[in-house]
N, C-alpha and C positions, 0 to 999 in steps of 0.2 A: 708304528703308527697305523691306524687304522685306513682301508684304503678311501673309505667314505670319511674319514674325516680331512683327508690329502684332496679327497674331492673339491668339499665343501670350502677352504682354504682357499682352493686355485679357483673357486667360484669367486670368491670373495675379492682377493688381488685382480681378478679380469675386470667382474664390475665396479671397480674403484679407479681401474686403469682406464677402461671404454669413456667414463666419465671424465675424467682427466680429460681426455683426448678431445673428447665431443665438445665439454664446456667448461676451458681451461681457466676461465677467468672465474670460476664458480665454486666456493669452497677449497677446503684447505685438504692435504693427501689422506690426515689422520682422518679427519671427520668425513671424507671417501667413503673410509676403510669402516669407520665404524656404522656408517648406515648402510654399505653393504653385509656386515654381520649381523645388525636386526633386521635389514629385508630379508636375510637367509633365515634367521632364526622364525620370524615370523611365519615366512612361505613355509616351514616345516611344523609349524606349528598348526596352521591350515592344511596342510595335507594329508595329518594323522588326525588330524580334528573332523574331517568332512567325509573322508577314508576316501580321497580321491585317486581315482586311477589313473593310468597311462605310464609310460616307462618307467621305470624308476630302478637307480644305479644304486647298489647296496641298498642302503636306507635312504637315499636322498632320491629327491624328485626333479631333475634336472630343468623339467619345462616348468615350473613352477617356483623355482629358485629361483629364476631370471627375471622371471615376472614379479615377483617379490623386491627383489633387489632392486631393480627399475624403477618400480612404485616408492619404495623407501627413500632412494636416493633422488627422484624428482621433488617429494615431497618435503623433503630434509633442507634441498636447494633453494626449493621456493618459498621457506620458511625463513632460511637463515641469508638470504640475497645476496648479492656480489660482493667480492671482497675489495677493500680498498687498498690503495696504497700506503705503507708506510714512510713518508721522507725524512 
């Protein structure tokens, strides 16, 4: 496996976990998980798109991933609102 892609993964499970953690009653672990992999997909999408600089680990942009993923996953939340109980 590639080690940007081992990167991009453990980006991925962190911002899905941080969220968890922060806003436990808000959305389900899959759908985390998957608006942290379009917030990454997208943040890298913008980064080769704009040819933005600043660190950047293999191919991935680490300050920019985070901010992506955050953006995604506030966005995703406050679209799909708190979950309810099922009795």
């Amino acid at each position: 496996m590639s080690p940007a892609l081992a990167l991009a993964v453990l980006f991925v499970l962190i911002g899905a976990q941080a969220t968890r953690v922060i806003a436990p009653r808000r959305g389900s672990y899959p759908l985390l998980l998957a608006l942290a992999a379009v917030g990454l997909a997208a943040a890298e999408l913008v980064a080769i798109g704009v040819h933005l600089g600043g660190p950047q680990v293999g191919v991935l942009h680490p300050v920019i991933d985070v901010i992506g993923i955050g953006m995604a996953e506030i966005l995703g939340l406050r679209l799909t609102g708190p979950r309810r109980r099922v009795r």
